[in-house]
N, C-alpha and C positions, 0 to 999 in steps of 0.2 A: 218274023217281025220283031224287033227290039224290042227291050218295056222302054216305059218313061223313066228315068232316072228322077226321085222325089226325095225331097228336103222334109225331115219332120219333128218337130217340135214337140212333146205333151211331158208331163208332170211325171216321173216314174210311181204310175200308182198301182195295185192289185191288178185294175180294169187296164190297163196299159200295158202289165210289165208283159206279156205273149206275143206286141209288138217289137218290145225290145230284144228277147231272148229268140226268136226267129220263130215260135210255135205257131205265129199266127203273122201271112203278109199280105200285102194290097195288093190284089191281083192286076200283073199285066203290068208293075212297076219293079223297079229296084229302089228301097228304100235306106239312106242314111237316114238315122233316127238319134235323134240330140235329145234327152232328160235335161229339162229346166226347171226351174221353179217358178211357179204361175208370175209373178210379178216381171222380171225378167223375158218370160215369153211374149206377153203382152206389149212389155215395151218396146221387144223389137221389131214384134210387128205393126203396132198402129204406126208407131214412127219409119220403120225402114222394111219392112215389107218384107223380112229374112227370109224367111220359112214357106216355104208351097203347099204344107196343110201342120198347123197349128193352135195349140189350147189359145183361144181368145178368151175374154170378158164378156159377157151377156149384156151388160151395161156398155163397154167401148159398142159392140156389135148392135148393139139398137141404138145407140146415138148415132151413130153412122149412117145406120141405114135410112133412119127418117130425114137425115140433111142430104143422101143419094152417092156419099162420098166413100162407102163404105168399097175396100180392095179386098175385102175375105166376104164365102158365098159359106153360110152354115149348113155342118149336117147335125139331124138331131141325136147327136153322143151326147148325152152331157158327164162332163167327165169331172165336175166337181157339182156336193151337193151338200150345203150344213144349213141344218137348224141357228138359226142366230139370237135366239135371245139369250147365250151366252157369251155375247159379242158385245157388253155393256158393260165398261166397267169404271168406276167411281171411287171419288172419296167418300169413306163410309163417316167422313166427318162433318160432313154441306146438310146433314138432316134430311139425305136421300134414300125415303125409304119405299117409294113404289113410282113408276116408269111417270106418273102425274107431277111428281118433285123433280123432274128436269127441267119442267117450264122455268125459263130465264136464266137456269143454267151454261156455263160455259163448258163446252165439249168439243173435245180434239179429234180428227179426221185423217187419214194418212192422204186421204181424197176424196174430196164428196162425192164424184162420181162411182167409186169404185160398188160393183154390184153389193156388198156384203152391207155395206150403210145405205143401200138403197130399198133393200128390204127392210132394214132397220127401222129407219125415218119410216117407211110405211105399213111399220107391224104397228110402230108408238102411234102414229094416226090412226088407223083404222082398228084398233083394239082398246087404248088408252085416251088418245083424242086429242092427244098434244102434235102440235103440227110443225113442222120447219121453221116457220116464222115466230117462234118461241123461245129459240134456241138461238146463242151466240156460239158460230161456230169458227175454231179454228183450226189449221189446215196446215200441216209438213209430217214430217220423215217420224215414222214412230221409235228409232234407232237412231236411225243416220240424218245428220240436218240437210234440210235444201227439197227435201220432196214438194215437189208440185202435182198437178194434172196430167195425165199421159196425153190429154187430147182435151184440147182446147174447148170450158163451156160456158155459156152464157146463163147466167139465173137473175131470177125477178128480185129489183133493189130491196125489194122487202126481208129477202133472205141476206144474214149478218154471217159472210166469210170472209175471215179476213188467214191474212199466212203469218204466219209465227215466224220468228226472228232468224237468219241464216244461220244461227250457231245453238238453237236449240234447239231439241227433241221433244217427241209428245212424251213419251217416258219417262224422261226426267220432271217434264212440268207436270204431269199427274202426280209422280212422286211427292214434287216440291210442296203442290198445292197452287200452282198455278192456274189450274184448269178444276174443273169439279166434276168430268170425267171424259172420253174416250170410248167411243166405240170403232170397229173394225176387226176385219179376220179373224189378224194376229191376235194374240195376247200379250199385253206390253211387259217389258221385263222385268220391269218394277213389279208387276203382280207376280211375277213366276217367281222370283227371288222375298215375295212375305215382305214388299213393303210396307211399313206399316201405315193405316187409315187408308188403303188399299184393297177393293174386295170388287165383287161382281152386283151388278144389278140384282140381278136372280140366283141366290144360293142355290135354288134346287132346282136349278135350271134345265134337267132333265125331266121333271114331270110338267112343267112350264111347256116343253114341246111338245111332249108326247098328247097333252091337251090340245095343243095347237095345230097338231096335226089331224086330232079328231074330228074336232070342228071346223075345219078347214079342208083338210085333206091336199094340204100343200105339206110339200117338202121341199125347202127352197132349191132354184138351179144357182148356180151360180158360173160354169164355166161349160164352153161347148166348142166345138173341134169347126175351125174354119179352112176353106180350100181359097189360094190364092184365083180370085176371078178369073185373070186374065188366062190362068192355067185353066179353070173349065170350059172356058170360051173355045181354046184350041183342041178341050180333052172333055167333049160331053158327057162321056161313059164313069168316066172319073169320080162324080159323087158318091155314087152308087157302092165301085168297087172301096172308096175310103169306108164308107158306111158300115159295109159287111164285114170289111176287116174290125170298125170298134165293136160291134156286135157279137163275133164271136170271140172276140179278147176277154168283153163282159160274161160273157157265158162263161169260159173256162175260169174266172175268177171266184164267179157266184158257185159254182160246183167245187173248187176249191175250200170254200168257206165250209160247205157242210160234210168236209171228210173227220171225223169223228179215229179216224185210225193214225193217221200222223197231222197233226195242226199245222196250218198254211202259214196261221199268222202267229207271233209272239206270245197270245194272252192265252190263260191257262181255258177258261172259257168261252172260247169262239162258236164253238158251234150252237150253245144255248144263246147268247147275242143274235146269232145268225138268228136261230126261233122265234125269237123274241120281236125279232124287227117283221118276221113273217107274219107273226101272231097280231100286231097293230096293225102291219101294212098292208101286208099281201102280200104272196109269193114272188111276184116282182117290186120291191119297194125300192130299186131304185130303175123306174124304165126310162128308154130308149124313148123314140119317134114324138111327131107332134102330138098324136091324140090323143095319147094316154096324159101328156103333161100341157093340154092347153090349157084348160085352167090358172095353172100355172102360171104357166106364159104371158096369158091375157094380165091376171094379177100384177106380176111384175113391169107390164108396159103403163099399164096405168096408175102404176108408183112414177114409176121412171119420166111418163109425159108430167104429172100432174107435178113431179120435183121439179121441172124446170130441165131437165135433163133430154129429154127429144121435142124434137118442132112442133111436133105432129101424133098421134096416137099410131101406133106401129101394130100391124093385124102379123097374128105369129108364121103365118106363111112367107111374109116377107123376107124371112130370118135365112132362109133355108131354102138350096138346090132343089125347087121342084121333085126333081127325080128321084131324093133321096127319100120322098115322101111317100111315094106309090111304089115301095118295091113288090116286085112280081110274086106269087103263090104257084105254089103248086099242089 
């Protein structure tokens, strides 16, 4: 019997790269496998459908789902995950000195949709108290001018976004003093290069999390591996063996990390970070499957409905191939 011949998309990260190096394949396929950068992956699939399993957006992938139009069937990989309250960053000169001095502030967005300011908006609500409709927000290219929405959305008139001019940046306008701050992902260049009256919401924004994650016991998703539909329709079996393959990628990465004899990664102490994340989270601090992360889940749809961004409240099984849910024991 032949394999499927399968197109694949994801980010070259730790948890990935034993798809790319051949250590680890999807059973029953032959895979070309393309390293993108999330931005890029995203775009070419909500708009052109490239790729036959793909890093999506959490945010594209639940707006989708709740209007019914969605062309990618999730499995639960999640193959990007950050903390965001260092994802806020301001002029230290507007007299912004705690996340409540953003009300009526102007702040730049590369996309209101995009997941990472989705969580954002709804840490500052549900933690701070300040709400979307607080805020004047504007919307392009944090580098390169012309950035819009990957995927067309509709929000309540109460909410103030407007798009910034075709020949500016959000970078430069933080710089200028245009804006009084920016949040998303990236870090805009202007902070990376010490511009000055240029700083973060939260200096110590590492113990900011490690709180947030106590009391909470979220870590945010942000990105999760989608199977082109129409390929599972013809290829039931297909969730499954994608799944097993992120699965055991994630394994040999997370065991990678705690080898103490030759270092996997650049930093001189990795494997005490590795402890460290054990010692707050738990031995799996970053998991797989729905059950371990529906909380989660549940959290982020009910930012994402209540932003304006899904029609309808989106139940986390939606998100995801059935199959890839109940895998078998033995």
């Amino acid at each position: 019997m032949s394999k499927l011949n399968l197109s694949l998309s994801v980010g070259n990260y730790d948890r990935t790269q034993a798809l790319f190096d051949g250590r680890v394949s999807i059973e029953g396929c032959n895979v070309r496998a393309v390293p993108l950068e999330p931005e890029e992956a995203f775009h070419r699939a909500f708009r052109y459908e490239e790729f036959d399993v793909t890093e999506i957006s959490m945010s594209s992938h639940m707006m989708t789902t709740a209007r019914g139009d969605n062309k990618y069937i999730g499995i639960p990989a999640f193959l990007s995950r950050v903390f965001r309250h260092s994802g806020i960053y301001i002029r230290t000169d507007r007299g912004i000195k705690s996340p409540e001095d953003l009300r009526g502030k102007t702040i730049g967005v590369p996309e209101y949709q995009i997941t990472a300011n989705v969580w954002i908006r709804g840490i500052l609500e549900d933690e701070y108290g300040v709400k979307p409709t607080e805020i004047h927000w504007r919307r392009g290219g944090i580098e390169e001018p012309g950035r819009g929405e990957r995927a067309p959305i509709s929000l309540d008139p109460a909410i103030d976004l407007q798009q910034i001019p075709d020949d500016k940046t959000l970078s430069d306008m933080l710089e200028s003093g245009e804006i009084d701050a920016y949040i998303g992902a990236r870090a805009p260049s202007c902070f990376l290069r010490g511009a000055p009256n240029v700083g973060r919401l939260f200096d110590n924004y590492l113990e900011v999390e490690k709180d947030y994650f106590r009391r909470t016991r979220i870590f945010p998703i942000m990105h999760m591996v989608g199977i082109r539909k129409s390929l599972v329709e013809e290829n039931p079996w297909l969730p499954v063996s994608v799944y097993k393959a992120f699965l055991e990628a994630k394994r040999l990465a997370v065991k990678e990390l705690n080898e103490i004899c030759h270092l996997a990664v650049t930093l001189p102490w990795m494997v005490h970070h590795h402890n460290e994340a054990k010692a707050l989270m738990g031995d799996d601090y970053w998991p797989y499957g729905l059950e371990a992360n529906r909380h989660v889940i549940e959290t982020f749809a009910r930012y994402h409905h209540s932003q304006g961004l899904s029609v309808r409240l989106v139940k986390p099984e939606e998100l995801f191939a059935p199959s890839s849910l109940d895998l078998s024991k033995i």
